[in-house]
C-alpha positions as CSV (number, residue, x, y, z in Angstrom):
1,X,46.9,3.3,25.1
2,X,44.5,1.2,25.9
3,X,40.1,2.1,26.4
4,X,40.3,2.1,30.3
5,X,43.7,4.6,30.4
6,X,41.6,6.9,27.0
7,X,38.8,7.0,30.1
8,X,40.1,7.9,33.1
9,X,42.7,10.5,31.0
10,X,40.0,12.6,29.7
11,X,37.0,11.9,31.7
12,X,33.5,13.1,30.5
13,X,35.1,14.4,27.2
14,X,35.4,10.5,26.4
15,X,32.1,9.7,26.2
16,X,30.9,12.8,24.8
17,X,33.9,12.1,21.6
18,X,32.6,8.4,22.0
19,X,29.2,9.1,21.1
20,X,30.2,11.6,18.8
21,X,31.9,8.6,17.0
22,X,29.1,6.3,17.0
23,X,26.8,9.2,15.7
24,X,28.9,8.8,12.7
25,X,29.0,5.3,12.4
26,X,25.0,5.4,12.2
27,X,25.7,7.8,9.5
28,X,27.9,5.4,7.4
29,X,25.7,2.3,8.4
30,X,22.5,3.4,9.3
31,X,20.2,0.7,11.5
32,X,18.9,2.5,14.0
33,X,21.5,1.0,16.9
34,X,24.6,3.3,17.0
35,X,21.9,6.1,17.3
36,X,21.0,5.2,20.8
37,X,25.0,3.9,21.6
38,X,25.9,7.4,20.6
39,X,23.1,8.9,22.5
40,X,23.5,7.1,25.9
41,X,27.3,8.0,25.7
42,X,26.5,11.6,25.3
43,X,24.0,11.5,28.3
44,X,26.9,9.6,30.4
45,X,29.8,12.5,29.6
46,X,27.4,15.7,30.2
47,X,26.3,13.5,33.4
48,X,29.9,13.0,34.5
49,X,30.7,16.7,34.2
50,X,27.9,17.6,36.3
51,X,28.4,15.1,38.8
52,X,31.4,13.4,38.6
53,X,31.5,9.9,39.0
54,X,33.9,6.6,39.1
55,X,34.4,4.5,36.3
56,X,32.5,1.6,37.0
57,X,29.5,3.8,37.6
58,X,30.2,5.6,34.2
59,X,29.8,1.9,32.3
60,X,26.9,1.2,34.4
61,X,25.3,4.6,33.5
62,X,25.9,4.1,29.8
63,X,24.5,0.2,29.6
64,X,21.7,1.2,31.5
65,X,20.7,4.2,29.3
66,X,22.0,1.8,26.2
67,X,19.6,-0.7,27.3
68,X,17.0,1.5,28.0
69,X,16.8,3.2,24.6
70,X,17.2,0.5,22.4
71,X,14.4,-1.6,24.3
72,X,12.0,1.7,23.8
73,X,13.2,1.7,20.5
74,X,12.1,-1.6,19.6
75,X,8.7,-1.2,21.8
76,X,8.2,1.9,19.6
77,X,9.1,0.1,16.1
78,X,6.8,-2.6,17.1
79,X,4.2,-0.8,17.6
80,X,3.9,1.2,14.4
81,X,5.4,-0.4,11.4
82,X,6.7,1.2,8.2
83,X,4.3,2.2,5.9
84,X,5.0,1.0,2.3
85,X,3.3,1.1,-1.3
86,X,3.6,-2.6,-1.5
87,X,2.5,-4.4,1.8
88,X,2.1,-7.6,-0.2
89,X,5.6,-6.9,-1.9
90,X,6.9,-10.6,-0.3
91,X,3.5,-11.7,0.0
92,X,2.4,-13.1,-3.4
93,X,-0.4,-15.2,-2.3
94,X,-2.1,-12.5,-0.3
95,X,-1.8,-9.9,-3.6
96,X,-4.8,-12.1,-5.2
97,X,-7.0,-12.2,-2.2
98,X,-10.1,-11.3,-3.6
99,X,-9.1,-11.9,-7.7
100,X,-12.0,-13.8,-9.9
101,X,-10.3,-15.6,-12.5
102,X,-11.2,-18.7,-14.7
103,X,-9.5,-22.4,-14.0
104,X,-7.0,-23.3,-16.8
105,X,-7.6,-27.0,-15.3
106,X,-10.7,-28.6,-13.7
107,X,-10.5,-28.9,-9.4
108,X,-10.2,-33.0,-8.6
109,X,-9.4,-34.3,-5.6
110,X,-9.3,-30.7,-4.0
111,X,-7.0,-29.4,-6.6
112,X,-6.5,-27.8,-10.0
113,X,-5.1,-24.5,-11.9
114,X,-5.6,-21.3,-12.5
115,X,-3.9,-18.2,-14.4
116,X,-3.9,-14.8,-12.7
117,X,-1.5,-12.9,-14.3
118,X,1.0,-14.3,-16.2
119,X,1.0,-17.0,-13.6
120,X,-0.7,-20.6,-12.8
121,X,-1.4,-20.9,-9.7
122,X,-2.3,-24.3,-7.6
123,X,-5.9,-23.5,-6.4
124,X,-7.9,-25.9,-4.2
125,X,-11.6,-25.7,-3.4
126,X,-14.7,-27.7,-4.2
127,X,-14.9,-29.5,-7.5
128,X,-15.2,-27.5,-10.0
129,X,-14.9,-27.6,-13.8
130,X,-12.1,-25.8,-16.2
131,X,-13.6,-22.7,-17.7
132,X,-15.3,-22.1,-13.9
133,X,-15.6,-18.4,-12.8
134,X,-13.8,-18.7,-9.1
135,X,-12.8,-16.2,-6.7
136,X,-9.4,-16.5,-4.6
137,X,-10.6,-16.3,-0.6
138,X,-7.3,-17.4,1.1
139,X,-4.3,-19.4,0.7
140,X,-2.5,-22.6,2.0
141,X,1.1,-21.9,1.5
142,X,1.9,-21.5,-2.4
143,X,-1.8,-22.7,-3.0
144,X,-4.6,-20.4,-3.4
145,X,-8.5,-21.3,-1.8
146,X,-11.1,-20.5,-4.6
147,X,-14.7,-20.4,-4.4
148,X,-17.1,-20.5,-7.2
149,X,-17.7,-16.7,-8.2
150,X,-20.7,-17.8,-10.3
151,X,-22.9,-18.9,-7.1
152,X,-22.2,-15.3,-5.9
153,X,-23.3,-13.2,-9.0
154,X,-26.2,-15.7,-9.0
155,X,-27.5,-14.9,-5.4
156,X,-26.8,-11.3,-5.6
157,X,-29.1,-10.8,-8.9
């Protein structure tokens, strides 16, 4: 039997057991799609029993609601994302914004090293000798920005 026959044999009670179906399949493999599949086909079967209506309007119905919920889904996503206990999790650079540490290697030529951590970083900044007191104030891809730190205790007292 093929999806167009299961339709037109049983009406609204396919689209109500069709979403019923992909209800579940968000249960097994959750993402957040099959949610609004299932939902849109629920809407199109009680919609059919109250108001019946031909096939190609039935399809219609349910892509338009389909559409129509995942697009507000997405606007709603959007605008408020997750909140986590690690927002720099991926983000190593940004995790030091702010970090005073002491350069393991002098900055020449706009670039030297530093440990934070139990790493060495590639910092860049002015020039600066090793043992220097510097502050991490951005990055440049895998390179952190550094300031002096010392100027800053210096003008503050």
């Amino acid at each position: 039997m093929d999806l167009l026959s299961f339709f037109a044999e049983f009406g609204a009670w396919s689209w109500i057991v069709g979403g019923l179906v992909l209800l579940a399949i968000e249960l097994v493999a959750p993402g957040g799609v099959f949610v609004w599949l299932g939902g849109a086909a629920i809407i199109t079967g009680l919609f059919t029993m109250v108001n019946p209506l031909s096939q190609p309007f039935q399809f219609a119905l349910f892509g338009s609601l389909s559409l129509l919920f995942l697009i507000a889904w997405i606007k709603i996503r959007r605008r408020s994302p997750p909140e986590t206990d690690s927002p720099h999790l991926n983000k190593r650079t940004e995790r030091h914004l702010g970090k005073e540490g002491f350069l393991s290697e002098p900055i020449v030529g706009e670039t030297g090293r530093m440990e934070l951590g139990e790493s060495v970083w590639r910092v860049t900044g002015p020039e600066l000798p090793a043992g220097h007191r510097v502050r991490v104030v951005g990055s440049k891809g895998a390179m952190l920005e550094v300031v002096s730190a010392e100027e800053k205790r210096t003008e503050t007292g």
